[in-house]
C-alpha positions as CSV (number, residue, x, y, z in Angstrom):
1,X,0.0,0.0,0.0
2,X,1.4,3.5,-0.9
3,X,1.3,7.3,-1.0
4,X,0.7,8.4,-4.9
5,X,2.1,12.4,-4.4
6,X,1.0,14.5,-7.2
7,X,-0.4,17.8,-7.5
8,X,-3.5,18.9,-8.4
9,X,-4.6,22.6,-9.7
10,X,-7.7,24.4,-8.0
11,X,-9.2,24.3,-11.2
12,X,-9.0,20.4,-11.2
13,X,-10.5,20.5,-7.4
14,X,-12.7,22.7,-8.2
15,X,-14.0,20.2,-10.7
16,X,-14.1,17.5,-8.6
17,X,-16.0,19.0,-6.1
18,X,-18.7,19.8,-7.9
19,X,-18.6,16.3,-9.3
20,X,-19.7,15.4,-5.9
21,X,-16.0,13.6,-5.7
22,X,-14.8,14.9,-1.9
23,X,-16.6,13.3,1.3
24,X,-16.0,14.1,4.5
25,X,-16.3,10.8,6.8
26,X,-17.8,13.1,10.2
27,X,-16.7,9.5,12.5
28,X,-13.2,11.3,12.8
29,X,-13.0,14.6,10.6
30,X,-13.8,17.8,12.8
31,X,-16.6,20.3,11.6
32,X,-15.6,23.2,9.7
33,X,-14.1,25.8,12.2
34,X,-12.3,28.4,10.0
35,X,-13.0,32.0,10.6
36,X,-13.0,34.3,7.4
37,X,-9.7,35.6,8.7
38,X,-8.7,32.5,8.5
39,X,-10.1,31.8,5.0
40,X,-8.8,34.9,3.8
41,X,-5.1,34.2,5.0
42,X,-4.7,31.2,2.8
43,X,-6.2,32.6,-0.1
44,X,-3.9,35.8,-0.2
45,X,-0.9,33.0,0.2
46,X,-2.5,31.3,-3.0
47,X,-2.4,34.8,-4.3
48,X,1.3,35.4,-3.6
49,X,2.4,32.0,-5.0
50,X,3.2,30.6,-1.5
51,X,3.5,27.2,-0.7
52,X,0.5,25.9,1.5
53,X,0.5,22.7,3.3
54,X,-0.1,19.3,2.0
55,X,-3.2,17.6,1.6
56,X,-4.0,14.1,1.8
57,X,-6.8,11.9,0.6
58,X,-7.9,8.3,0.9
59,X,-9.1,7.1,-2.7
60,X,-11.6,4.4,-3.8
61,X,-11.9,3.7,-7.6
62,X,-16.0,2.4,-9.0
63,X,-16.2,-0.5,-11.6
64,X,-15.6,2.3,-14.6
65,X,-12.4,3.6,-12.6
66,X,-13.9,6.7,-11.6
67,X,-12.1,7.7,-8.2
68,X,-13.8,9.9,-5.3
69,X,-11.6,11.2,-2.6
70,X,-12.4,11.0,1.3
71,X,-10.7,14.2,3.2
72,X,-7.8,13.1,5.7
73,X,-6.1,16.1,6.3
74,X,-7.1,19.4,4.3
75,X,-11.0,19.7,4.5
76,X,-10.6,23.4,6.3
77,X,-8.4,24.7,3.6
78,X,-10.8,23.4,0.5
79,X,-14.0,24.7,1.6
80,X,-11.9,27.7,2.1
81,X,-10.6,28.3,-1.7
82,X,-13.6,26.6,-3.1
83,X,-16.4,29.3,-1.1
84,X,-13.9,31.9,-2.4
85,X,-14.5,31.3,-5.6
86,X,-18.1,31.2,-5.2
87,X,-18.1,34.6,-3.9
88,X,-18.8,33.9,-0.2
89,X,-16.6,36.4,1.0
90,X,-14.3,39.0,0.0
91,X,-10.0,39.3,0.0
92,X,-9.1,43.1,0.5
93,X,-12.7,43.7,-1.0
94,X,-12.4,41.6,-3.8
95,X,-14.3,38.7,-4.9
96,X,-13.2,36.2,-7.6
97,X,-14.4,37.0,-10.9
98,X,-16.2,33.5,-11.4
99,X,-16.4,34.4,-15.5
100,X,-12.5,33.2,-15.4
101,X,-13.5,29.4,-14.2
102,X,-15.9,28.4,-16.5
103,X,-17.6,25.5,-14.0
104,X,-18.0,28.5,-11.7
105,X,-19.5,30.6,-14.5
106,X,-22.3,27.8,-15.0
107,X,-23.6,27.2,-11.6
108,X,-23.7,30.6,-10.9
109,X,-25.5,31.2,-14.5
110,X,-27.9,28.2,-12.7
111,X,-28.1,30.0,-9.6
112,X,-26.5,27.9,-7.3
113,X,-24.8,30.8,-5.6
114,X,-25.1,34.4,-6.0
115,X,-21.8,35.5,-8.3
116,X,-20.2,39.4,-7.5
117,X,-21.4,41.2,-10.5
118,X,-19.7,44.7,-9.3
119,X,-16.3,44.6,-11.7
120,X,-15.1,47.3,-9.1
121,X,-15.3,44.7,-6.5
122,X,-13.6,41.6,-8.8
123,X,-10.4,40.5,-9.2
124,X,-8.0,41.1,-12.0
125,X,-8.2,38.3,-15.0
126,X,-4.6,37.2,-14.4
127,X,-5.4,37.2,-10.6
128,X,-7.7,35.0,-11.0
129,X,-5.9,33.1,-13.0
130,X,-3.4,32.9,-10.6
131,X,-5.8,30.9,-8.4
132,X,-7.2,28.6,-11.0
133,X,-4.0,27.8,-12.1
134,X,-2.5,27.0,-8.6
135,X,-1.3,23.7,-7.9
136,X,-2.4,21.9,-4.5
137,X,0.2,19.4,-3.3
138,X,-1.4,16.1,-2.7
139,X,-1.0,12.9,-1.7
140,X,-3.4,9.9,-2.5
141,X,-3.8,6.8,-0.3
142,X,-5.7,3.9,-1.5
143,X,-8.7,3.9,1.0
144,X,-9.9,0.7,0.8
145,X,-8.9,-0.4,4.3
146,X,-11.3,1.5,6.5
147,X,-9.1,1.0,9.5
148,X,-5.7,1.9,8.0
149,X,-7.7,5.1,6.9
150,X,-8.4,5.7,10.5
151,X,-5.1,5.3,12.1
152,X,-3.6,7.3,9.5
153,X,-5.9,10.0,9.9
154,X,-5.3,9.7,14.2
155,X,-1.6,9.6,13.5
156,X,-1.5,12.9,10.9
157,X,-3.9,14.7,13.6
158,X,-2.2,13.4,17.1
159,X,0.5,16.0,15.8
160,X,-1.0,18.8,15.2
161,X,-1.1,22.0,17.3
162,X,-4.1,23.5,16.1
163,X,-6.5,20.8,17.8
164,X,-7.9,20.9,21.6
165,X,-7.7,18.3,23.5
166,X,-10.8,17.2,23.2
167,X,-10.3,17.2,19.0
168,X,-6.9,15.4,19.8
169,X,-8.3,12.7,22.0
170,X,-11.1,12.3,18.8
171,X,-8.9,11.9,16.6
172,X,-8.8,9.0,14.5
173,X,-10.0,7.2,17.7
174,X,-12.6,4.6,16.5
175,X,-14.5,2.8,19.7
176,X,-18.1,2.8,21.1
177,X,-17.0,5.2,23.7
178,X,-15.7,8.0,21.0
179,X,-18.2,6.6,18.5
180,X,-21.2,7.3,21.6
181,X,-19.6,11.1,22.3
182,X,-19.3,11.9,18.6
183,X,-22.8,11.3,18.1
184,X,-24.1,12.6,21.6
185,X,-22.3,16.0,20.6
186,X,-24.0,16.1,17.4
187,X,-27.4,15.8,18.2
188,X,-27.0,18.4,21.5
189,X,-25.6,20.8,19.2
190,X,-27.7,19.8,16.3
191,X,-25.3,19.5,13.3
192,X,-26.3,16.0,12.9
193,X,-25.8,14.3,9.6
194,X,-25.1,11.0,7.8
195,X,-21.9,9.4,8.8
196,X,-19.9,10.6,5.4
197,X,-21.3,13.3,3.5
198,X,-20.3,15.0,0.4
199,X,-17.8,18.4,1.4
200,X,-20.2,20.9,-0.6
201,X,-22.7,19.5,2.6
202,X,-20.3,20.7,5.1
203,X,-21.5,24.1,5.9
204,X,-24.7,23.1,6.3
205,X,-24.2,21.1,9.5
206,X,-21.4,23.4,10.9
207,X,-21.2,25.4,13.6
208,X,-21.2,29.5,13.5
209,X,-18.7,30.6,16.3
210,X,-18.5,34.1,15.4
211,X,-21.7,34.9,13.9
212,X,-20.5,35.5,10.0
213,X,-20.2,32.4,8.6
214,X,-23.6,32.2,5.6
215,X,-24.8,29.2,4.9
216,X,-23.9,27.3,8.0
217,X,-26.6,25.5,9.7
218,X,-25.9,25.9,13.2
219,X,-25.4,29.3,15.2
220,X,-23.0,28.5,18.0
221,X,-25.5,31.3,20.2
222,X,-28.9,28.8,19.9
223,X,-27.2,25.8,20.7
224,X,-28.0,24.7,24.6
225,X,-24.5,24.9,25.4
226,X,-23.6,28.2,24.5
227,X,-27.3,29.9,25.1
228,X,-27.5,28.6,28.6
229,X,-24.5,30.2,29.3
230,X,-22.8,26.9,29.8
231,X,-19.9,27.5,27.4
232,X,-18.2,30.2,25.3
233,X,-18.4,30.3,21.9
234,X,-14.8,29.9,22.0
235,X,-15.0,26.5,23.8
236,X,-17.6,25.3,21.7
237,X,-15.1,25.9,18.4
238,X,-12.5,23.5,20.3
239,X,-14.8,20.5,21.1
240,X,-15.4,21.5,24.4
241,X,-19.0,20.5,24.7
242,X,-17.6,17.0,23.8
243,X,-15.5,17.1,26.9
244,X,-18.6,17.6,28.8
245,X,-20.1,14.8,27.3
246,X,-17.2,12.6,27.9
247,X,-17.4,13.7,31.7
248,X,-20.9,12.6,31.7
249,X,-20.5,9.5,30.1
250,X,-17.7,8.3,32.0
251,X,-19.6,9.3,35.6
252,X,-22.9,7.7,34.3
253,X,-20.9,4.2,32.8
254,X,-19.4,4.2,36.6
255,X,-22.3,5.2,38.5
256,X,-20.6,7.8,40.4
257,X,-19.2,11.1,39.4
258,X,-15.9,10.9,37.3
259,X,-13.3,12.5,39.3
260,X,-11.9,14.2,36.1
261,X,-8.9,15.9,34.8
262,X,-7.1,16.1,31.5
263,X,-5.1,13.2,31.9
264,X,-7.5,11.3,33.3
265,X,-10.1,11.3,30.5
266,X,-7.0,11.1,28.3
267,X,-7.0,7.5,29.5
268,X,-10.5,6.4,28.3
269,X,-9.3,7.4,24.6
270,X,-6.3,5.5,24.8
271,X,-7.0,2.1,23.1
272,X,-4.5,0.0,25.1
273,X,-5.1,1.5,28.6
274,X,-7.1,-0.6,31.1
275,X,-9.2,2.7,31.6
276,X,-10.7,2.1,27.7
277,X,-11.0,-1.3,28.2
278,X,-13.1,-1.1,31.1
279,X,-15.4,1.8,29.2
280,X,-15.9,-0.4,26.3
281,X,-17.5,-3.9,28.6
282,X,-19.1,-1.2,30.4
283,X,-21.2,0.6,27.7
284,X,-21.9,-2.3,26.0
285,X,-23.0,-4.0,29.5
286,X,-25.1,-0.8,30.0
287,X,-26.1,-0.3,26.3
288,X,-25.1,2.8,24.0
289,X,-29.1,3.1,23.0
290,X,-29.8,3.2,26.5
291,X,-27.0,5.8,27.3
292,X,-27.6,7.9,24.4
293,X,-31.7,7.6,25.1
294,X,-31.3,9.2,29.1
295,X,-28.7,11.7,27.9
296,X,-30.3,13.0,25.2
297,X,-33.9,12.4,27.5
298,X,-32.2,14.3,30.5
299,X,-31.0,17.2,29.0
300,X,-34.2,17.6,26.5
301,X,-36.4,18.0,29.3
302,X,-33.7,20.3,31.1
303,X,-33.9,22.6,28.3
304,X,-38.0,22.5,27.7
305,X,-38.2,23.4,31.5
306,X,-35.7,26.6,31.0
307,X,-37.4,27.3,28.0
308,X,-41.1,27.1,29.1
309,X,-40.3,29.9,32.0
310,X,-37.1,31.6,30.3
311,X,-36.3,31.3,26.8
312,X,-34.1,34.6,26.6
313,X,-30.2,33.7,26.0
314,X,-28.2,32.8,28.9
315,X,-31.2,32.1,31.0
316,X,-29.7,29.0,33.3
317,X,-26.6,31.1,34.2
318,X,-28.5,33.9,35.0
319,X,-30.0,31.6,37.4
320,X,-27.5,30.0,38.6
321,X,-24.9,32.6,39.0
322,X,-26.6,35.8,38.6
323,X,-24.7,39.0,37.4
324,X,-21.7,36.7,36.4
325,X,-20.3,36.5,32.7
326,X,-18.4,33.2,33.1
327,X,-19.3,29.5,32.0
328,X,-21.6,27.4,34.4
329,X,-19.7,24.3,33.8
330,X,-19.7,23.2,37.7
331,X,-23.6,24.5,38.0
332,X,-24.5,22.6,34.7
333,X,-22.7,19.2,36.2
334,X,-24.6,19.4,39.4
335,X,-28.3,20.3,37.8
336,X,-27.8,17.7,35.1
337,X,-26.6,14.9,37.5
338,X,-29.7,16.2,39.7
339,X,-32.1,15.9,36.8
340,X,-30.6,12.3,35.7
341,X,-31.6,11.3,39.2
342,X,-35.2,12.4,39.4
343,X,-36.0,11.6,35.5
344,X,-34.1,8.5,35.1
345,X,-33.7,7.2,38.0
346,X,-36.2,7.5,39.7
347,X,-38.9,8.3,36.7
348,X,-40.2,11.3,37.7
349,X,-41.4,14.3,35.8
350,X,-41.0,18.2,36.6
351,X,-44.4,19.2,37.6
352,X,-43.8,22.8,38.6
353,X,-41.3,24.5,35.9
354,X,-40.8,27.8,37.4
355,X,-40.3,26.4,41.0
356,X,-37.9,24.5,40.0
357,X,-35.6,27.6,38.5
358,X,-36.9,29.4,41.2
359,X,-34.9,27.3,43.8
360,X,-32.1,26.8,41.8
361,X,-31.4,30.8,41.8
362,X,-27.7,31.0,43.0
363,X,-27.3,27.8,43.0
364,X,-23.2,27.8,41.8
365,X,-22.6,29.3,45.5
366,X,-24.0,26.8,47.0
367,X,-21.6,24.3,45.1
368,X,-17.9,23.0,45.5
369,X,-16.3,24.5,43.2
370,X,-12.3,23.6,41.5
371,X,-10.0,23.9,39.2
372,X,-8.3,21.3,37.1
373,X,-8.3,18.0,39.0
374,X,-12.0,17.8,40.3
375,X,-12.7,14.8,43.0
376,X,-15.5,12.6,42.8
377,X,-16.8,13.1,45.9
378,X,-17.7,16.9,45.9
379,X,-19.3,16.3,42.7
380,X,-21.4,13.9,44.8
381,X,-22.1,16.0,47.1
382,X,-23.6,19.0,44.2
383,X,-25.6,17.1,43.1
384,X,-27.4,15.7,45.9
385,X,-27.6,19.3,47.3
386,X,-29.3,20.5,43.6
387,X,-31.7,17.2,43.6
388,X,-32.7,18.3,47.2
389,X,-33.5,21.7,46.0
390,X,-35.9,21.0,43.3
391,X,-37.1,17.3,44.2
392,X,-40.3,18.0,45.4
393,X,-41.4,20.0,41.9
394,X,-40.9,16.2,40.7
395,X,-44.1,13.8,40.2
396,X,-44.1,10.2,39.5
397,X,-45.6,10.3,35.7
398,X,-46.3,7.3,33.3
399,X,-44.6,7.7,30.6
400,X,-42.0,9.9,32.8
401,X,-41.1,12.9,30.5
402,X,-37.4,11.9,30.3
403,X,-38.7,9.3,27.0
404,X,-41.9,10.9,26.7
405,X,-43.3,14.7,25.4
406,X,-40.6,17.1,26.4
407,X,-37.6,14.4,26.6
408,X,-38.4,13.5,22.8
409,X,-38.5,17.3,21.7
410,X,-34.8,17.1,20.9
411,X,-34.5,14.1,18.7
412,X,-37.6,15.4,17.4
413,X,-36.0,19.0,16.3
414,X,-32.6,16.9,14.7
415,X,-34.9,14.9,12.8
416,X,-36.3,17.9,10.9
417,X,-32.5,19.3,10.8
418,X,-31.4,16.3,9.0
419,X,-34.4,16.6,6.5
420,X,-32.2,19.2,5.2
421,X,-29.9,17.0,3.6
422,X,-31.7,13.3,3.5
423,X,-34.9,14.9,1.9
424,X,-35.8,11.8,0.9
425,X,-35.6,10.2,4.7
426,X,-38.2,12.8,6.0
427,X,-41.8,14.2,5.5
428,X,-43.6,16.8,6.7
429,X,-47.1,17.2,6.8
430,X,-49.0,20.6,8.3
431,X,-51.8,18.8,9.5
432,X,-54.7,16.9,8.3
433,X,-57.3,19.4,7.3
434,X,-57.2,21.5,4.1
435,X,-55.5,25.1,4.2
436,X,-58.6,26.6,2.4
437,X,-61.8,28.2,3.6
438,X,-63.6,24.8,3.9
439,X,-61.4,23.3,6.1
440,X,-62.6,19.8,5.2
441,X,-60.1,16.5,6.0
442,X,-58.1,15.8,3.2
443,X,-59.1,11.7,2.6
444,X,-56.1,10.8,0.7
445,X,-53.5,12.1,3.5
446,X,-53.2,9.3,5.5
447,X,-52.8,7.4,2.6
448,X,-50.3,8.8,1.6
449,X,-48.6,8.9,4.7
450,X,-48.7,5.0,4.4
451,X,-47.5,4.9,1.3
452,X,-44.3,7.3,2.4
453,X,-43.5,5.0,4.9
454,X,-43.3,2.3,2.8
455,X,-41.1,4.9,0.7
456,X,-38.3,5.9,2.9
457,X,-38.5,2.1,4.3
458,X,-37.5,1.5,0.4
459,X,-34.8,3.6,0.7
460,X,-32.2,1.4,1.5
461,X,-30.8,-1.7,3.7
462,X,-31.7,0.0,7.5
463,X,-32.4,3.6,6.7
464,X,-33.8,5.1,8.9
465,X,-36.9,8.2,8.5
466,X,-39.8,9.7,9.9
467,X,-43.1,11.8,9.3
468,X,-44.1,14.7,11.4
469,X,-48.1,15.6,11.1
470,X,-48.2,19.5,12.7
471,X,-45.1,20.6,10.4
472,X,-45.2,22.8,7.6
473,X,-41.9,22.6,5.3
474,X,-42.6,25.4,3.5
475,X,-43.5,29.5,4.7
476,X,-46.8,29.9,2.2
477,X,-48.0,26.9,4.3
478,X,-47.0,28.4,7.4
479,X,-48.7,31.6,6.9
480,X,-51.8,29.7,5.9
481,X,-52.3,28.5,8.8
482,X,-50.8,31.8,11.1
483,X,-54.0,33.5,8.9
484,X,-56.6,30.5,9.5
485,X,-55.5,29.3,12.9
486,X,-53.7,32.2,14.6
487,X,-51.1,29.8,15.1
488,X,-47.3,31.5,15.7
489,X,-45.3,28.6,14.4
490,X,-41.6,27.4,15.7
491,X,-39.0,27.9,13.0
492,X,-36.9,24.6,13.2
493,X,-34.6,24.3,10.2
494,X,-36.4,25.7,7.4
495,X,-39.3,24.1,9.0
496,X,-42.3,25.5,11.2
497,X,-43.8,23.8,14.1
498,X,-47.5,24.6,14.2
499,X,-49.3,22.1,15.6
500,X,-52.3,19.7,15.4
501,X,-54.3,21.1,18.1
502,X,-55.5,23.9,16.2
503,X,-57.3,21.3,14.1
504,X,-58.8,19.1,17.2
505,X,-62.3,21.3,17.4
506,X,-62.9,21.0,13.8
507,X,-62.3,17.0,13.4
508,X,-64.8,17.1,17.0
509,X,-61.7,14.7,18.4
510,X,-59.1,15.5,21.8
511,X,-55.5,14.8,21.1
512,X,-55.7,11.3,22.3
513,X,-58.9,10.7,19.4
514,X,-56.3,12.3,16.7
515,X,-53.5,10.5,17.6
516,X,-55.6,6.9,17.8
517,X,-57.3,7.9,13.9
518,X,-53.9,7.8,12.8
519,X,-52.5,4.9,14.6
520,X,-55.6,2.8,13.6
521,X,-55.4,3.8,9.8
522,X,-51.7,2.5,9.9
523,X,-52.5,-0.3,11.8
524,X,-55.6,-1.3,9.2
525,X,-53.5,-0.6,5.9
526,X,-52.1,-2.9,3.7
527,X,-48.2,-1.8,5.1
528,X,-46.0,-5.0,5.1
529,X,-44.8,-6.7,8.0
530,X,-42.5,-6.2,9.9
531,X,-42.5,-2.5,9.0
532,X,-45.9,-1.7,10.3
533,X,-45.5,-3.6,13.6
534,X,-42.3,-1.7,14.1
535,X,-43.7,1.8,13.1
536,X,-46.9,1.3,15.3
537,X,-44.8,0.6,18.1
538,X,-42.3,3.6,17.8
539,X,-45.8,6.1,17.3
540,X,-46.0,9.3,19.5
541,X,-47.2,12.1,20.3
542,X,-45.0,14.8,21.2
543,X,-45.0,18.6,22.7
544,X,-43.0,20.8,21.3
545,X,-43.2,24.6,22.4
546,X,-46.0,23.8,23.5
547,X,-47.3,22.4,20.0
548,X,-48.1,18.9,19.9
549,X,-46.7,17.1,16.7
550,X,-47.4,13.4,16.0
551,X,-44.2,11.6,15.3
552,X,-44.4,8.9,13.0
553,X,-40.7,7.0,12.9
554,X,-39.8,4.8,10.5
555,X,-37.0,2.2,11.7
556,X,-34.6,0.7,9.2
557,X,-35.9,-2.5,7.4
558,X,-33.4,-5.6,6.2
559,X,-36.0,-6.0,3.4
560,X,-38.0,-4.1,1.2
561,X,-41.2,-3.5,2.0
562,X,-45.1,-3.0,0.4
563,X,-48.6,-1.2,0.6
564,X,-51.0,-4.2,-0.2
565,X,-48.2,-5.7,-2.8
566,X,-47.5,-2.0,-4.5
567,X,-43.8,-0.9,-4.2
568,X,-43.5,2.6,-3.0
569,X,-39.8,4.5,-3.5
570,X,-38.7,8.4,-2.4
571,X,-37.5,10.6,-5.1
572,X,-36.0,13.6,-4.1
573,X,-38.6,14.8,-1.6
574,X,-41.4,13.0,-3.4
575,X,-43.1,9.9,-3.3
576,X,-43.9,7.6,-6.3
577,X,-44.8,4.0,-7.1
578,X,-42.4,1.3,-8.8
579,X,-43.8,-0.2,-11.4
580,X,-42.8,-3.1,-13.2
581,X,-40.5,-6.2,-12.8
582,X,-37.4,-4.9,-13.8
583,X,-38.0,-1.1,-11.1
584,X,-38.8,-3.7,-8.7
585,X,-36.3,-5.9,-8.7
586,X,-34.1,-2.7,-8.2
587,X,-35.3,-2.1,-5.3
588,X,-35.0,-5.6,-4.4
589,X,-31.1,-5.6,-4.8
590,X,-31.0,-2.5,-2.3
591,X,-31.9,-5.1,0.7
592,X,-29.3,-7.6,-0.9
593,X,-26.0,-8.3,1.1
């Protein structure tokens, strides 16, 4: 196995990633974290002929010997040239003159991206040439070997010194543990995704630290971390809120706070320490669904309780630790642990939101508070004096909240993130009734709701989807119903939550009569087994600022499945029936092997 080195002009890159040809493998690459300064700096080097470091890709070749190139080392400095050239940001208040790359010329002329029309404000023609023209070193390693990819990519990162610590310890680690605190961190902060995704995708499920980044789908001030006051945007950028998730892991895996430092969580990363060892027979003793499920459960419902009293920004540390400007890490800890206790635990719901923030006021000076090296037992100690606070706001609650209404609000808000990008995985539906002035039930919906299970079920060997009925996916819809209803909807994503209760008076029904017309037309429909057993059973009904939204999920099936023998497929963001034996039989080979 070798390293082909070659070099390849931004014109040829260029090419390629338009073609689609550059993925980004998000189980060990970090997000894109480049400021515009940043951006701005390698393109004035590419402008003065400097050298700029190398970049390395895996390579796989198809049956015609086509190649597409996974990113090891040189994702940040890509999407920099490449959103240079389509004119998302200026060097010394010039933009490239996309009219000198002619692949440029054409998507803009097709309006994927809004090209600088102000000559004033362009480059020179042999400046832009200068760019086209210049020549990337790379180096291309065969990529077949998924695991030689990974160590490579650990090894090329373990020496950098722009990574944290938390981006260093991530690093071409592949485990459950890293795998479980990857995917933890995605969903808190919401820039969840496939597992490898094409580079032009990127933006969309990064992370906005400084608030001037278009295009990226995530602003680092509305994720919980950084609105609650928890962390600085800063901290965010370096992983940080992985860290955190680490810590929690790590204390829930051992069942008593993780008496944490540096070094010590350094150890649970290292593959042939006893410390990741014992991780590893722990989670899977415990289960990463499980983990994953009261993490994502705990903090959901932390974050509807702030929300429903105080959804201004930093409203938890101005609880907490009123008049202060600095991170809540210790208070956060201690009210977290507190809620995992009551919700998980012990299956308990909050029953009295505002109390509960009302006796959490000042809470951080009630706490043990250190630096660096933090014992277990203190940590103890927080939490047990935070659970006492707020315990008896808590109410024993089948389903408890923690799996049920306000813990499934964040999954819920990913799902229709992720719709973003796997269009075809996800439908929303505003409701039942017609927008129009008759309001009458539309007969066919349901229907088709069947039939777009089926669909995304089709899509391929355990892809996963869902429907959402109380969603609108697009704004004329959403005014509709603001005009009809008087409903304010929730913008999620390019999506807005509105609701299905608005339409409970019309259709005579309460939510529990909704929810059962829909579960009894899936449940009477000619869906195949075991799909329709296994998307009865995953069936909710969910609040969402204060909107309820009924959930339909659709697990991944090992075969393809059938509405009363018809084959149903997603195309795009549509929904059509296979016909014929040849169609079919394509769909067929997507369940094979």
């Amino acid at each position: 196995m070798s390293v082909t080195p070659r070099g390849m002009s931004v014109q040829e890159a260029y090419r390629e990633y338009r073609a689609g040809n550059f993925r980004v493998n998000r189980r060990y690459q970090r997000k894109l974290v480049w400021t515009i300064e940043e951006k701005q700096a390698l393109v004035d080097s590419i402008l003065r002929g400097y050298p700029v470091p190398l970049i390395l890709l895996a390579y796989t070749t198809d049956n015609e010997g086509n190649k597409s190139f996974e990113i090891l080392d040189g994702m940040q400095r890509l999407n920099a040239i490449f959103t240079f050239i389509e004119n998302e940001y200026d060097v010394d208040g010039k933009y490239f003159d996309v009219q000198h790359l002619s692949r440029a010329k054409q998507l803009a002329f097709e309006g994927h991206f809004a090209a600088m029309t102000d000559s004033a404000k362009l480059l020179s023609a042999e400046e832009c040439a200068d760019i086209a023209d210049y020549t990337f070193a790379i180096s291309e390693y065969p990529g077949a070997d998924s695991t030689a990819v990974h160590e490579v990519f650990g090894r090329i990162n373990s020496y950098g010194r722009r990574l944290s610590a938390q981006e260093r310890r991530q690093a071409g680690v592949v485990s459950s543990f890293s795998d479980l605190v990857r995917d933890l961190g995605a969903e808190i902060r919401g820039d969840v995704s496939p597992v490898t995704l094409d580079l032009s995708d990127m933006p969309s499920i990064s992370v906005d630290v400084v608030g001037e980044m278009e295009g990226y789908g995530v602003k680092a001030d509305s994720t919980f971390w950084c609105k609650q006051g928890v962390l600085r945007r800063s901290q965010l950028r370096d992983s940080e809120d992985e860290q955190m998730i680490a810590d929690l892991a790590v204390s829930t895996l051992l069942n008593e706070p993780f008496a944490f430092s540096g070094k010590a969580l350094d150890e649970y990363y290292t593959p042939s320490s006893d410390e990741a060892a014992d991780i590893e027979q722990r989670l899977a003793t415990y289960g990463t669904s499980r983990l994953k499920t009261e993490i994502i459960g705990t903090l959901s419902v932390l974050r509807e309780v702030i929300a429903s009293v105080d959804d201004e920004p930093n409203a938890l540390r101005r609880i907490v630790l009123p008049g202060s400007a600095n991170p809540i890490k210790t208070a956060f800890y201690a009210v977290f642990g507190a809620f995992f206790e009551l919700c998980v635990n012990q299956r308990k719901s909050p029953e009295n939101n505002s109390a509960i923030l009302g006796a959490l006021t000042d809470l951080q000076t009630k706490l043990h508070v250190a630096a660096g090296q933090i014992r277990s037992e203190p940590r103890k100690q927080n939490i047990q004096i935070t659970a006492a606070l707020i315990a008896e706001y808590f109410k024993d609650k089948e389903p408890p909240a923690v799996i049920h209404s306000a813990g499934a609000a964040l999954p819920f808000e990913n799902a229709l993130r992720r719709s973003r990008i796997e269009t075809g995985a996800y439908e929303c539906k505003q409701g039942v009734l017609r927008l129009d002035s008759t309001r009458d039930e539309d007969p066919d919906l349901l229907d088709k709701v069947v039939n777009t299970i089926c669909a995304i079920a089709n899509i391929g060997k355990n892809c996963e989807g869902g429907i959402f009925i109380g969603v609108a996916d697009n704004l004329s819809d959403k005014n509709r119903v603001q005009n009809l209803d008087g409903i304010a909807a929730a913008h999620v994503a390019d999506r807005y939550v509105v609701g299905v209760d608005r339409e409970l008076d019309h259709l005579g029904l309460d939510l529990e009569g909704y929810m059962e017309r829909v579960v009894k037309h899936i449940a009477s429909s000619g869906l195949s087994e075991p799909l329709r057993a296994a998307v009865l059973a995953k069936c909710d009904c969910i609040t969402y600022r204060g909107r309820s939204v009924v959930c339909l999920w659709v697990p991944g099936q090992g075969q393809y499945s059938t509405v009363s023998d018809r084959v149903f497929v997603r195309e795009g963001s549509s929904t059509v029936e296979v016909t014929g034996a040849s169609a079919i039989a394509a769909v067929f080979e997507r369940f094979v092997g």
